[in-house]
The first five atom37 places (N, CA, C, CB, O) and aatype in JSON, in Angstrom:
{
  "aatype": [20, 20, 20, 20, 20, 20, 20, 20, 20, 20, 20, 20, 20, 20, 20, 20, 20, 20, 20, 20, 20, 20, 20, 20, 20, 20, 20, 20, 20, 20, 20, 20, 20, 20, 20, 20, 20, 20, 20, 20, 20, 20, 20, 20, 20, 20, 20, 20, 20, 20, 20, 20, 20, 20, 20, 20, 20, 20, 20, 20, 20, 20, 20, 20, 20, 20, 20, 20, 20, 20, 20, 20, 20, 20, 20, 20, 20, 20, 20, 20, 20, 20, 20, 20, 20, 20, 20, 20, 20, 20, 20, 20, 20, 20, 20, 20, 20, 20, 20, 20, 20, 20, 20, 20, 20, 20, 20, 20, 20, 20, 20, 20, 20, 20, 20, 20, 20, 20, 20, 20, 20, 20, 20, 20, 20, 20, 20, 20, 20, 20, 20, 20, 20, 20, 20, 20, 20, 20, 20, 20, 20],
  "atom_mask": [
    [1, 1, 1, 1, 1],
    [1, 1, 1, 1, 1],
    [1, 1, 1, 1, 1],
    [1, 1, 1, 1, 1],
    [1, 1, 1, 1, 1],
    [1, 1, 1, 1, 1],
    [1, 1, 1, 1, 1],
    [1, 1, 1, 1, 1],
    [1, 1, 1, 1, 1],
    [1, 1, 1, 1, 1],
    [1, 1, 1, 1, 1],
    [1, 1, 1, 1, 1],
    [1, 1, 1, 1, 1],
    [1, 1, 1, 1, 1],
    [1, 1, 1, 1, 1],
    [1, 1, 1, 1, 1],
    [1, 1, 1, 1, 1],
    [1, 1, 1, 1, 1],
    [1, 1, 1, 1, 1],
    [1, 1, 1, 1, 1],
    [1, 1, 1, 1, 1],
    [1, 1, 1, 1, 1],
    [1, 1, 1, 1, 1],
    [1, 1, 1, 1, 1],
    [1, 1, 1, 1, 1],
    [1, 1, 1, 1, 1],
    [1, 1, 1, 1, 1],
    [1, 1, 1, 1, 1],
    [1, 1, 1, 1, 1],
    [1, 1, 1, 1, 1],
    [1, 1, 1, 1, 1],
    [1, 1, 1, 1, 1],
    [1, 1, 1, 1, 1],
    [1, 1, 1, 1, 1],
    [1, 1, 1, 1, 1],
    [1, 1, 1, 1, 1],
    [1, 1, 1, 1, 1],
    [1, 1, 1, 1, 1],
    [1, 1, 1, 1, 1],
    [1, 1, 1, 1, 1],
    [1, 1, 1, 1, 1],
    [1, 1, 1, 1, 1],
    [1, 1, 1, 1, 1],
    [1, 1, 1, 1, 1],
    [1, 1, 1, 1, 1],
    [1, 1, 1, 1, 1],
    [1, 1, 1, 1, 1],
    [1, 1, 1, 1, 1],
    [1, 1, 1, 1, 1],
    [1, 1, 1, 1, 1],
    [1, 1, 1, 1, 1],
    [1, 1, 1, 1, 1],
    [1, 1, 1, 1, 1],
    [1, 1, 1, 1, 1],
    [1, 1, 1, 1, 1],
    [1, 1, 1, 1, 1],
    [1, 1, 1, 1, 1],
    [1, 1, 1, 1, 1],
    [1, 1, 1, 1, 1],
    [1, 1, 1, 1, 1],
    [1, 1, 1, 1, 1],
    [1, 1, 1, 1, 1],
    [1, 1, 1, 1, 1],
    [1, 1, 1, 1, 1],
    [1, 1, 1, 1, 1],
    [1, 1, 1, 1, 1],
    [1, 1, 1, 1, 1],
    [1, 1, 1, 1, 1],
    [1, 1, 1, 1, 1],
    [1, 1, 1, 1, 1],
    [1, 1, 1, 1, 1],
    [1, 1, 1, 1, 1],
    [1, 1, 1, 1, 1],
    [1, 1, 1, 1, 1],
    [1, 1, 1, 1, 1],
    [1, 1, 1, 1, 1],
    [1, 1, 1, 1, 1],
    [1, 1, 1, 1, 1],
    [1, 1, 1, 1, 1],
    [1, 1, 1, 1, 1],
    [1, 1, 1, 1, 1],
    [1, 1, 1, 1, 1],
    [1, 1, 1, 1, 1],
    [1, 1, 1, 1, 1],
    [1, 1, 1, 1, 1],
    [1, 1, 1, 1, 1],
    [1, 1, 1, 1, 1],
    [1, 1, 1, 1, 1],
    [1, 1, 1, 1, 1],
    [1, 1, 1, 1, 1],
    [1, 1, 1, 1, 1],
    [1, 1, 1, 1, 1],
    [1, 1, 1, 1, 1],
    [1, 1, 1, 1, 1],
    [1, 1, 1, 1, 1],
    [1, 1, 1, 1, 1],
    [1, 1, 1, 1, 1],
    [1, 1, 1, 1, 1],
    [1, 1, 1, 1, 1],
    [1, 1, 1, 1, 1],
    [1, 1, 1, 1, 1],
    [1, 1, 1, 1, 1],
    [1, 1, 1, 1, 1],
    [1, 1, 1, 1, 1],
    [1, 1, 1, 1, 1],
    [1, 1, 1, 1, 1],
    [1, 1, 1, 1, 1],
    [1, 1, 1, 1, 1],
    [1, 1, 1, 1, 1],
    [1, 1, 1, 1, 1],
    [1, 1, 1, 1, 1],
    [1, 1, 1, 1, 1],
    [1, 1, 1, 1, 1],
    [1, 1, 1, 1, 1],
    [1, 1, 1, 1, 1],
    [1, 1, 1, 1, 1],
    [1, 1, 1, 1, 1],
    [1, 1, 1, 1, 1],
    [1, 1, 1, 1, 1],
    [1, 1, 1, 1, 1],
    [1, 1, 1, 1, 1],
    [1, 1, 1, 1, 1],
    [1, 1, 1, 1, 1],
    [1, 1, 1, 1, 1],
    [1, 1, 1, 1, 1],
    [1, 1, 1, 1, 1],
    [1, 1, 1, 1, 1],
    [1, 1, 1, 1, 1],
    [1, 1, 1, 1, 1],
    [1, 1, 1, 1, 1],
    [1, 1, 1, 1, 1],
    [1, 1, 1, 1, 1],
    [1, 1, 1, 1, 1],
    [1, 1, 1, 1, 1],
    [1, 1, 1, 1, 1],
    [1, 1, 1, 1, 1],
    [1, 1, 1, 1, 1],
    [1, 1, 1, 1, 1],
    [1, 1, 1, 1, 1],
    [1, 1, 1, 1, 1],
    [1, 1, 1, 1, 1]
  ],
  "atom_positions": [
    [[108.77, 164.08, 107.68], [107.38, 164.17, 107.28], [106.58, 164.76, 108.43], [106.81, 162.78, 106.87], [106.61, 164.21, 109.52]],
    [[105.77, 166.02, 108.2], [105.13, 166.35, 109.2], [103.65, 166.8, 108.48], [105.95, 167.44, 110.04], [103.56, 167.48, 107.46]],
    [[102.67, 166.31, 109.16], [101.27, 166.36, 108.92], [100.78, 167.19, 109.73], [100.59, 165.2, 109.01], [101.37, 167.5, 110.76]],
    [[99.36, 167.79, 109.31], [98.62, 168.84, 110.65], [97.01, 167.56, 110.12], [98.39, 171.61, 110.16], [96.4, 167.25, 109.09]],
    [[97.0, 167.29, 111.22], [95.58, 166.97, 111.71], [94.01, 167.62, 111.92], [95.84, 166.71, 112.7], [93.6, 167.15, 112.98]],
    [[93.47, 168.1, 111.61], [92.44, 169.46, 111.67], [91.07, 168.39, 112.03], [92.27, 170.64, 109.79], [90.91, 167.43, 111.28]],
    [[90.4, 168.55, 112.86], [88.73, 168.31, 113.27], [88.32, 169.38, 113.71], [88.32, 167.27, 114.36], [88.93, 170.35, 114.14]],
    [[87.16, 169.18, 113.58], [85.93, 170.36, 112.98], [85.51, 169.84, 114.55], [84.55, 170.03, 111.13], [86.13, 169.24, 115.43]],
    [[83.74, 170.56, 114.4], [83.02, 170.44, 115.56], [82.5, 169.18, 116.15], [82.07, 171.16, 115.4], [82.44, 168.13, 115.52]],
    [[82.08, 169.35, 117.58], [82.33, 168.32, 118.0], [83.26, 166.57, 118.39], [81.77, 168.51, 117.73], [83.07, 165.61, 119.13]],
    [[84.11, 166.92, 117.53], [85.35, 165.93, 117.44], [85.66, 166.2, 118.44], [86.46, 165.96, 116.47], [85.8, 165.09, 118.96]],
    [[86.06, 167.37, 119.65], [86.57, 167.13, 120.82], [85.89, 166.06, 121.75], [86.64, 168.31, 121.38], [86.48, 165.74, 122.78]],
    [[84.5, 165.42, 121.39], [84.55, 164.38, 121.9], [84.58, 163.47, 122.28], [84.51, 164.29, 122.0], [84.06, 163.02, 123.3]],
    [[85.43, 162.83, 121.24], [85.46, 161.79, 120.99], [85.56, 160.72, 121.91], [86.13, 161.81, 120.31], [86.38, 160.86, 122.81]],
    [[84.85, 159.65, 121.87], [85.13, 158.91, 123.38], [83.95, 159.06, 123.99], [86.32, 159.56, 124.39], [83.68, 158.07, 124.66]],
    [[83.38, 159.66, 124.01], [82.0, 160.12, 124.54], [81.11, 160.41, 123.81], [81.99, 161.09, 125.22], [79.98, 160.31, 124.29]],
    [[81.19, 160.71, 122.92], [79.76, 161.21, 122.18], [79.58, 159.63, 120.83], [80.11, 163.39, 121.12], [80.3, 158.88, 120.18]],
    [[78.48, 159.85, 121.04], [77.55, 158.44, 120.25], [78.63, 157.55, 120.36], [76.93, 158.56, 118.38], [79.49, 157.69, 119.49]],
    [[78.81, 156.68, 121.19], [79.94, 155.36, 120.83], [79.4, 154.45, 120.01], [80.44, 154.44, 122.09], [80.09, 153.45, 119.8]],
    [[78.43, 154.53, 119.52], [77.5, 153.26, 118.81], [77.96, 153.74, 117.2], [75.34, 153.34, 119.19], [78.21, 152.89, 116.35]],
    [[78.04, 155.12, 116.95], [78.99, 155.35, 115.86], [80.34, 155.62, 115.44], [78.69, 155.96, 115.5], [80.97, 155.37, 114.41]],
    [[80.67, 156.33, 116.78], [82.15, 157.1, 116.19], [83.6, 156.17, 117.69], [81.85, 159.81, 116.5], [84.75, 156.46, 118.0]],
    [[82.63, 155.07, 118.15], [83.74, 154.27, 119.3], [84.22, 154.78, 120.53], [85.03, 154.02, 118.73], [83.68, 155.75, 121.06]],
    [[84.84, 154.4, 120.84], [84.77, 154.42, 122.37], [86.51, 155.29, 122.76], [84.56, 152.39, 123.08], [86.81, 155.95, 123.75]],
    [[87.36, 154.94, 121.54], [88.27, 155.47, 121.74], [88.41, 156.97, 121.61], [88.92, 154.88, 121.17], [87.57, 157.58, 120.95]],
    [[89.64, 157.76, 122.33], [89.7, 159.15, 122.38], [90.4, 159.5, 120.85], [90.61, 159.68, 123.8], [90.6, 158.67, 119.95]],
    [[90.58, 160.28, 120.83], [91.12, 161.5, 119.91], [92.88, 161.32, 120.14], [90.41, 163.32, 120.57], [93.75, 161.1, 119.3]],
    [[92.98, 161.51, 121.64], [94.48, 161.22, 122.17], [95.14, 160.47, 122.04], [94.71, 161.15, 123.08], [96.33, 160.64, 121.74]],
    [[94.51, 159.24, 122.26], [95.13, 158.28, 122.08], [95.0, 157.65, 120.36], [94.67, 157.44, 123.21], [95.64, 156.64, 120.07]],
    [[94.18, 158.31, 119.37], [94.75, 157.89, 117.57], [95.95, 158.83, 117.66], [93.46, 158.45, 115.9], [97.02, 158.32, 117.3]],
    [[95.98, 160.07, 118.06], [97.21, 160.9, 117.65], [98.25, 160.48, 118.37], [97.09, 162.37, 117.84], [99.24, 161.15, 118.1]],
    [[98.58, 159.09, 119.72], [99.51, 158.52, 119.41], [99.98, 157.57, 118.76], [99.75, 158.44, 119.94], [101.15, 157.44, 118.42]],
    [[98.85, 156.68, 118.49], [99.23, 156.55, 117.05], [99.78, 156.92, 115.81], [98.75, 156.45, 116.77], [100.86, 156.63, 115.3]],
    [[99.05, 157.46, 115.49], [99.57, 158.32, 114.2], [101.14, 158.67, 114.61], [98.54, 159.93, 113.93], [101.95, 158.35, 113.73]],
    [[101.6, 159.17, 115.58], [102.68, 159.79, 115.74], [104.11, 158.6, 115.87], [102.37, 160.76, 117.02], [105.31, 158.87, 115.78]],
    [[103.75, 157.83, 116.02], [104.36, 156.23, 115.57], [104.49, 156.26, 113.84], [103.02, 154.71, 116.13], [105.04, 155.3, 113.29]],
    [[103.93, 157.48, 112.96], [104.27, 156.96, 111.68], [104.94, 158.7, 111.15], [102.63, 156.11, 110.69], [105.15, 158.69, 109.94]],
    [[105.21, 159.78, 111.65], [105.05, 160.65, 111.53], [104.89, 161.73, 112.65], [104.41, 160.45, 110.87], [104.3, 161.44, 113.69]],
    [[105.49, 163.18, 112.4], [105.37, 164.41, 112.9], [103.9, 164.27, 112.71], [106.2, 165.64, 112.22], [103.34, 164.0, 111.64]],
    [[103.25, 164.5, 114.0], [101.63, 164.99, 113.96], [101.26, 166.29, 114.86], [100.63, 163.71, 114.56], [101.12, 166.37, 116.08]],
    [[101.14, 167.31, 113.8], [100.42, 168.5, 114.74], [98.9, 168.35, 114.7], [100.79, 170.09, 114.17], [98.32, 167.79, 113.77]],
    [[98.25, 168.92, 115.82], [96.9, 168.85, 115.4], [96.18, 169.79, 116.6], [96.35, 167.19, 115.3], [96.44, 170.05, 117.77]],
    [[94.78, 170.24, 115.35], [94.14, 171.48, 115.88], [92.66, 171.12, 115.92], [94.44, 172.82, 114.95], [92.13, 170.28, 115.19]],
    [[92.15, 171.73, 116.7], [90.42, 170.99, 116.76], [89.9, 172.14, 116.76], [89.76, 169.97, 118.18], [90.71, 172.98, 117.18]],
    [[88.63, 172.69, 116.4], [87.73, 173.6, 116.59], [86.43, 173.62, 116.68], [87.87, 174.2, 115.97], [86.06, 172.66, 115.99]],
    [[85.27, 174.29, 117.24], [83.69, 174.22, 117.21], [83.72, 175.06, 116.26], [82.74, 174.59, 118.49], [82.79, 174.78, 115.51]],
    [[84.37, 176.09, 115.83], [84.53, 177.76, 115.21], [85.21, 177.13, 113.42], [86.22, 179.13, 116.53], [86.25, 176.53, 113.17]],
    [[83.8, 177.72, 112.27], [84.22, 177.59, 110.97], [85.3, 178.42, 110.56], [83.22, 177.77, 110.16], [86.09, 178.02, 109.71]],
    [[85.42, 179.78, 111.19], [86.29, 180.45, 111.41], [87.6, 180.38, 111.94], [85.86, 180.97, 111.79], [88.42, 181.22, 111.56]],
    [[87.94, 179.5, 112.77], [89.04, 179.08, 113.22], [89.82, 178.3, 112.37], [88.82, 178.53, 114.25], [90.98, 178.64, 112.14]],
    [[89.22, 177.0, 111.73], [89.28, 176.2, 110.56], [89.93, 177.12, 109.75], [87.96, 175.65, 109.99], [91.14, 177.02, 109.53]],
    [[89.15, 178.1, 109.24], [89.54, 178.81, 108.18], [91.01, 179.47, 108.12], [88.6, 179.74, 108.07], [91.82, 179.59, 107.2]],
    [[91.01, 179.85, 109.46], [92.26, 180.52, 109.81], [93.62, 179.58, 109.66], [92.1, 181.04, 111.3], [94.71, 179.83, 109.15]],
    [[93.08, 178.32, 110.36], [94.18, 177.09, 110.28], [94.66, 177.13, 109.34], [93.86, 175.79, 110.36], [95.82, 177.52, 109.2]],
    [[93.72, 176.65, 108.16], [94.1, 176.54, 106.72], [94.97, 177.04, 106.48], [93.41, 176.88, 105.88], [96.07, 176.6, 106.15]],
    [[94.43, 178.54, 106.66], [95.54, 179.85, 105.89], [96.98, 179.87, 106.34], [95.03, 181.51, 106.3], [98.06, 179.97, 105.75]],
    [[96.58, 179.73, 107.73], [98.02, 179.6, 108.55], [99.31, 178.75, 107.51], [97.66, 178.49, 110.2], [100.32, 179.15, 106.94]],
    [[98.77, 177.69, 107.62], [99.45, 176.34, 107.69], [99.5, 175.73, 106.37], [98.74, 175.37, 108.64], [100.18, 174.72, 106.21]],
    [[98.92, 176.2, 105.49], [98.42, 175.78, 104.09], [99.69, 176.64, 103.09], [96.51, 176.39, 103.77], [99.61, 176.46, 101.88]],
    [[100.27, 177.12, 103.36], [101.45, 177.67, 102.64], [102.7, 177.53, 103.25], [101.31, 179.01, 102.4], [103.55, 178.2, 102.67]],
    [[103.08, 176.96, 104.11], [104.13, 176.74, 104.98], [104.6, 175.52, 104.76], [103.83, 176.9, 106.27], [103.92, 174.65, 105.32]],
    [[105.48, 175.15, 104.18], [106.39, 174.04, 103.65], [106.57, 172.88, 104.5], [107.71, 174.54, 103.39], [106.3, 171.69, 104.37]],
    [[107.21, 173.75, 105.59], [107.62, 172.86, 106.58], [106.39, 171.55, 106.99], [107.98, 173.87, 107.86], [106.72, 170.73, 107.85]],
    [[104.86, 171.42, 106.27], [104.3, 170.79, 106.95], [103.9, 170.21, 105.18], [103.32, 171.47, 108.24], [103.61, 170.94, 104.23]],
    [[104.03, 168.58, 105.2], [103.9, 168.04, 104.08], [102.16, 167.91, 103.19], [104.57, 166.74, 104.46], [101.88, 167.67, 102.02]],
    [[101.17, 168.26, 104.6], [100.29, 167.48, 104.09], [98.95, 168.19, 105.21], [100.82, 165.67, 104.17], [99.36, 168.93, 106.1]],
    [[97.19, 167.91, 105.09], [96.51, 168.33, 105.63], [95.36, 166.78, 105.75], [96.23, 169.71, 104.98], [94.59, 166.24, 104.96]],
    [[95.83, 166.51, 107.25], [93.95, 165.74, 107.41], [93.18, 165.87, 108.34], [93.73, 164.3, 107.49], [93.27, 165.73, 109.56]],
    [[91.8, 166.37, 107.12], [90.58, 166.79, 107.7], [89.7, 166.36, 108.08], [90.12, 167.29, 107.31], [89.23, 165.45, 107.4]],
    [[89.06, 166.71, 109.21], [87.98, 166.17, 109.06], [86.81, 167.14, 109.91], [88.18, 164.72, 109.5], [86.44, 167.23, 111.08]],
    [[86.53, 167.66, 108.91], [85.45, 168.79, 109.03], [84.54, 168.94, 109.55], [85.01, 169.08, 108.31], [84.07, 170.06, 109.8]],
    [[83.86, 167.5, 109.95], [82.58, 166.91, 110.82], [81.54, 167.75, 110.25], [82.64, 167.07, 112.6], [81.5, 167.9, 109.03]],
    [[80.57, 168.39, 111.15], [79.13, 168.9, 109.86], [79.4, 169.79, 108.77], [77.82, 169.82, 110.54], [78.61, 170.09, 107.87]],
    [[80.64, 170.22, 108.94], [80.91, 171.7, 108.44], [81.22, 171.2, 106.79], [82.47, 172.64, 109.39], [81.26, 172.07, 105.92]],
    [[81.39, 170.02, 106.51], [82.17, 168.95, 105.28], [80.76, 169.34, 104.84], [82.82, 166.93, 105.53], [81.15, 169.42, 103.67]],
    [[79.69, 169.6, 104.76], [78.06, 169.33, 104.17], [77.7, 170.54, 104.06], [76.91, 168.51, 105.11], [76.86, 170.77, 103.19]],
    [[78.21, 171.71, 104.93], [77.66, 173.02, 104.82], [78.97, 174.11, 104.56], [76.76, 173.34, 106.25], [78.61, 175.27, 104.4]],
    [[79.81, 173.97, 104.53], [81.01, 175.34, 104.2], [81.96, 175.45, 103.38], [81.8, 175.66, 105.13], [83.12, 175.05, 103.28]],
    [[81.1, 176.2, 102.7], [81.94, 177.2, 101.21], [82.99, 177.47, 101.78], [81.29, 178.81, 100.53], [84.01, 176.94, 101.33]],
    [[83.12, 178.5, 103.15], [83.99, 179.33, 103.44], [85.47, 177.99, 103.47], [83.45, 180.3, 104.98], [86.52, 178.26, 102.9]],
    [[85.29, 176.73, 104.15], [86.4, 176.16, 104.06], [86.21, 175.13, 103.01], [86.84, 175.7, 105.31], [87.01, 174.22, 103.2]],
    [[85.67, 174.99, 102.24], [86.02, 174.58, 100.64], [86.77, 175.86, 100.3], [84.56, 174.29, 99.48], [87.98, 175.64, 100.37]],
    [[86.57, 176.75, 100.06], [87.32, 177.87, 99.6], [89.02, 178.44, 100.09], [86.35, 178.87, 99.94], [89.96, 179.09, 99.65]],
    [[88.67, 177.76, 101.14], [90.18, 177.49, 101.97], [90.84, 176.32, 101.66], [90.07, 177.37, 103.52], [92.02, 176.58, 101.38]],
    [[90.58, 175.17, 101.59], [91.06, 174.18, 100.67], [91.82, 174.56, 99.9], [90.27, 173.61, 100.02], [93.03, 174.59, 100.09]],
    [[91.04, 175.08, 98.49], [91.23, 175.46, 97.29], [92.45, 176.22, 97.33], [90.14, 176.13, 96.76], [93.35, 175.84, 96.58]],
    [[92.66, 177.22, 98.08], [93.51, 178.39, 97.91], [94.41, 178.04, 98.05], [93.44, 179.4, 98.52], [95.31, 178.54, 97.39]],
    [[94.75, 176.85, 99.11], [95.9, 176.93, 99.88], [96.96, 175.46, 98.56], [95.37, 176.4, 102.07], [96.57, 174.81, 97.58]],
    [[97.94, 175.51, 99.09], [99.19, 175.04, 98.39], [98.93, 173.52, 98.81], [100.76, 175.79, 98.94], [98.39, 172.77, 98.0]],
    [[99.33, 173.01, 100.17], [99.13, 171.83, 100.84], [97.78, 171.12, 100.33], [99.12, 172.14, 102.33], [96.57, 171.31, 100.35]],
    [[98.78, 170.12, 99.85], [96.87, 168.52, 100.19], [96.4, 168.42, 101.64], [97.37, 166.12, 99.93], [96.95, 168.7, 102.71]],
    [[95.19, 167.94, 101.32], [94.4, 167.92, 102.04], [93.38, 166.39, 101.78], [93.86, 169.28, 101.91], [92.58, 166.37, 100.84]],
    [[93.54, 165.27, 102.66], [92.94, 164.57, 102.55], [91.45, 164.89, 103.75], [93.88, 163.47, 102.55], [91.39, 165.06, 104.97]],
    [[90.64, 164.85, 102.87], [89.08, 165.01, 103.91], [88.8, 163.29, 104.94], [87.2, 165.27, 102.35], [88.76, 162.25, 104.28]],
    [[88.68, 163.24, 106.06], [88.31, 161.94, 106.68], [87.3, 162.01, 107.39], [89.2, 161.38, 107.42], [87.11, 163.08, 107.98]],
    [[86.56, 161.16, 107.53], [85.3, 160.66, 108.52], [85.28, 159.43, 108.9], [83.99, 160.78, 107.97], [85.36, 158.46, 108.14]],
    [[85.13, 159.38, 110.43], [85.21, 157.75, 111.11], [84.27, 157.21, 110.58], [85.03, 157.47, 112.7], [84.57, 156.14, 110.04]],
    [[83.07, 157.56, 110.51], [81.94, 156.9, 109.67], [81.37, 157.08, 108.47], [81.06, 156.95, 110.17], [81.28, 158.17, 107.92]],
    [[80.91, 155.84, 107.95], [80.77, 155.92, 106.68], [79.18, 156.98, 106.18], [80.78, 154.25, 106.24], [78.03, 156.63, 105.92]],
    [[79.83, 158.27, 106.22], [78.73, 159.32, 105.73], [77.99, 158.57, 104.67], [79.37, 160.78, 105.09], [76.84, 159.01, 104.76]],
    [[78.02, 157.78, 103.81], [77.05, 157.43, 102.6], [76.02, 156.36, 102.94], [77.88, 156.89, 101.34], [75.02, 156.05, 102.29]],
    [[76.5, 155.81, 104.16], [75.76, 154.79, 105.14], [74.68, 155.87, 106.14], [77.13, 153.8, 106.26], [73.54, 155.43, 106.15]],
    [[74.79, 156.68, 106.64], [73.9, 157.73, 106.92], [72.72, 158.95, 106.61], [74.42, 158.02, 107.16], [72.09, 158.85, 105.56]],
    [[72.46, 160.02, 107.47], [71.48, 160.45, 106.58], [71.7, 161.14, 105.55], [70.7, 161.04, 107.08], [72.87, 161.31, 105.2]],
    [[70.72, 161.65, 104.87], [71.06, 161.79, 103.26], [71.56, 163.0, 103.38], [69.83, 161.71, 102.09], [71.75, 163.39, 102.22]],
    [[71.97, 164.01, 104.29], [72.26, 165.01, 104.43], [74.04, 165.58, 104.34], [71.57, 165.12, 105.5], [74.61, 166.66, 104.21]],
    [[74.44, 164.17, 104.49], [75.68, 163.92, 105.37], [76.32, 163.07, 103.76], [75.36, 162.75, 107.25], [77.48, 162.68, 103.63]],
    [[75.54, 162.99, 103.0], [75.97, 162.16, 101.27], [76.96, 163.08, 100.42], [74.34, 161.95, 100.04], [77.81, 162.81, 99.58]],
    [[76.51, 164.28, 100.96], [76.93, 165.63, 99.92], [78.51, 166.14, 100.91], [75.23, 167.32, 99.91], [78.41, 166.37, 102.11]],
    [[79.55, 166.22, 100.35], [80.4, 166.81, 100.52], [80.94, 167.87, 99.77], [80.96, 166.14, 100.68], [81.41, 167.58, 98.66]],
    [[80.98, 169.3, 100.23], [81.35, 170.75, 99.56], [82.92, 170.61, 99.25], [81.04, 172.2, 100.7], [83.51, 171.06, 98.28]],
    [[83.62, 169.61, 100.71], [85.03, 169.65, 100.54], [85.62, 169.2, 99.61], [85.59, 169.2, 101.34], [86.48, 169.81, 98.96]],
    [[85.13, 167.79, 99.35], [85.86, 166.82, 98.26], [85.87, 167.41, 96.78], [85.07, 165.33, 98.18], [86.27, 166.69, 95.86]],
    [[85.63, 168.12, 96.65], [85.95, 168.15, 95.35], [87.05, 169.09, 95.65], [84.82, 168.55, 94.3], [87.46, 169.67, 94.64]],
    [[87.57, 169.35, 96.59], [89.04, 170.2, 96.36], [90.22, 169.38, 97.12], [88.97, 171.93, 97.11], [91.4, 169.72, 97.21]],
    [[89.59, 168.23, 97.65], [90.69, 167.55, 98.54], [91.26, 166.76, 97.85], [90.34, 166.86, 99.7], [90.76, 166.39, 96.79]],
    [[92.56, 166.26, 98.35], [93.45, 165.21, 97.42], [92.18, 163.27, 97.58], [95.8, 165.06, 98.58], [92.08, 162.35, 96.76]],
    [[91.86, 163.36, 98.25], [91.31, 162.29, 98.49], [90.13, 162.13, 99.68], [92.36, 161.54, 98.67], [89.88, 163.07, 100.43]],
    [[89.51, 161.0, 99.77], [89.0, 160.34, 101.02], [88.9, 159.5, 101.97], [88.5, 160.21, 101.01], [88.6, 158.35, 101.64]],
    [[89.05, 159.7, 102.97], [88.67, 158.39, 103.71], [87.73, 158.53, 104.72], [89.78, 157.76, 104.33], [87.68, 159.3, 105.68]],
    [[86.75, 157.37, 104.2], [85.69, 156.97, 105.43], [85.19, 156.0, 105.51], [84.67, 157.58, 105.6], [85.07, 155.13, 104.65]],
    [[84.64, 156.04, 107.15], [84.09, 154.18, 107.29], [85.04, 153.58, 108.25], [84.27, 153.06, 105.61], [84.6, 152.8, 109.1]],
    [[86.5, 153.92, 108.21], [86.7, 152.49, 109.39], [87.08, 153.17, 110.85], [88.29, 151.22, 108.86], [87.76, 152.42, 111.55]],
    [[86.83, 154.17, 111.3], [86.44, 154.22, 112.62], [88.12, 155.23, 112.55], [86.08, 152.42, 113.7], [88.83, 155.44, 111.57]],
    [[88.26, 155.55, 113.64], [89.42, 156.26, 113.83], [90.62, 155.75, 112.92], [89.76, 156.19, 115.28], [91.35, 156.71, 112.66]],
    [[91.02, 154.71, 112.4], [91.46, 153.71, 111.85], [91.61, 154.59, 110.38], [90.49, 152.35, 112.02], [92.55, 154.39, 109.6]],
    [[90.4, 155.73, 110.1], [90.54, 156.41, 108.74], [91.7, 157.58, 109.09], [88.93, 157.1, 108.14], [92.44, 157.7, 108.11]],
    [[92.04, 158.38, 110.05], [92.93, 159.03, 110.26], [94.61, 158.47, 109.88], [92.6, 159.28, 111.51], [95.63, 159.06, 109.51]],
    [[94.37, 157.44, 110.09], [95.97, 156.56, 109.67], [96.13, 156.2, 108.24], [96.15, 154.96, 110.45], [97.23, 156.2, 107.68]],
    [[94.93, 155.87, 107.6], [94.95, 155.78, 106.8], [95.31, 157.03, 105.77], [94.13, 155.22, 106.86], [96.17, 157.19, 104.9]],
    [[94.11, 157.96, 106.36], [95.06, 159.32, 105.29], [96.26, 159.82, 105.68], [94.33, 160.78, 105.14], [96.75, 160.55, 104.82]],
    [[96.79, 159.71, 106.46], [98.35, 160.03, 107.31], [99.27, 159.16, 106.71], [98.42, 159.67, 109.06], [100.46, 159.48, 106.72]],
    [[98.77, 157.73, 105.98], [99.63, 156.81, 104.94], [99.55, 157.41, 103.47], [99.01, 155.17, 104.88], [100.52, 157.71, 102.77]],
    [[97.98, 157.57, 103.06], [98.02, 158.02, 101.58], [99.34, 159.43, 101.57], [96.11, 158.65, 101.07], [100.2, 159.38, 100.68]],
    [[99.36, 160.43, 102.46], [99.95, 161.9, 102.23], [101.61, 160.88, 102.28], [99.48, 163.52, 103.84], [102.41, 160.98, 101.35]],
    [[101.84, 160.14, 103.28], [103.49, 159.89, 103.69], [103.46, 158.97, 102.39], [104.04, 159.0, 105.51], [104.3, 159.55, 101.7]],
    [[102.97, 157.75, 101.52], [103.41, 157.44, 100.62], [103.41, 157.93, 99.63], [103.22, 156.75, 100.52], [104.3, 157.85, 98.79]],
    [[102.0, 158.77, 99.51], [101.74, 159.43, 98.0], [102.84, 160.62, 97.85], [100.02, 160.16, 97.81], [102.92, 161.26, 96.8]],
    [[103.55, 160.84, 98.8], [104.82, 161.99, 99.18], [106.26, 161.06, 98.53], [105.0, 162.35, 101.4], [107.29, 161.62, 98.17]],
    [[106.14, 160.18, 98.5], [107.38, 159.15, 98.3], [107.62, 158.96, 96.92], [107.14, 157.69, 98.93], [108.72, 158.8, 96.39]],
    [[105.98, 159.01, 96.1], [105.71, 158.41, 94.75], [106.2, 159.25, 94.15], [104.43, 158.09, 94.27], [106.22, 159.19, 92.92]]
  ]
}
């Protein structure tokens, strides 16, 4: 089972930026986690364009079972990777450490979800494992 991991902007800082929402822990240390359940590749970007490219890359290539996202602002504003979603072969579960529907109203609307296999948000880095379980069991079913 091998997964690709994808965060959007600002996710590189995790650990540092707002701990009062998104915790204190790094990025590094969930992806060793995760890697305790599973092959984990993973790609980060500031660039919607880069995202996009990922997708394409990686979104038809077998060898990788599954896609989790997490798009950060770009989940509220981009066609271009809803449209990459869509195209590509691979699921794609969309994730957010925090619960976007608990926030501002801006952050309610997701462009992605309606092309992703699912969601998870709300429990803090803790949602990354979680969609890294839905793809490895819902792969089993």
């Amino acid at each position: 089972m091998k997964i690709l991991v994808i965060n959007g902007p600002n996710l590189n800082l995790l650990g540092r930026r707002q701990p009062e929402i998104y915790g204190m822990e790094t990025m590094d240390r969930c992806l060793e986690h995760l890697r305790t359940l599973c092959e984990i590749e993973y790609f980060q970007s500031n660039h919607e364009g880069d995202i996009v490219d990922c997708l394409h890359r990686v979104g038809f290539d077998h060898s990788y079972d599954g896609i989790v996202l997490n798009a950060g602002a770009y989940t509220h504003t981009s066609l271009a990777i809803a449209d990459a979603i869509a195209a590509i072969e691979l699921p794609v579960v969309e994730v957010h450490i925090s619960n976007v529907s608990a926030r501002e109203e801006i952050r309610h609307r997701s462009l992605i979800a309606p092309v992703c296999r699912g969601i998870v948000a709300g429990f803090g880095l803790d949602s990354y494992r979680l969609a890294v379980e839905a793809l490895i069991y819902g792969k089993r079913s």
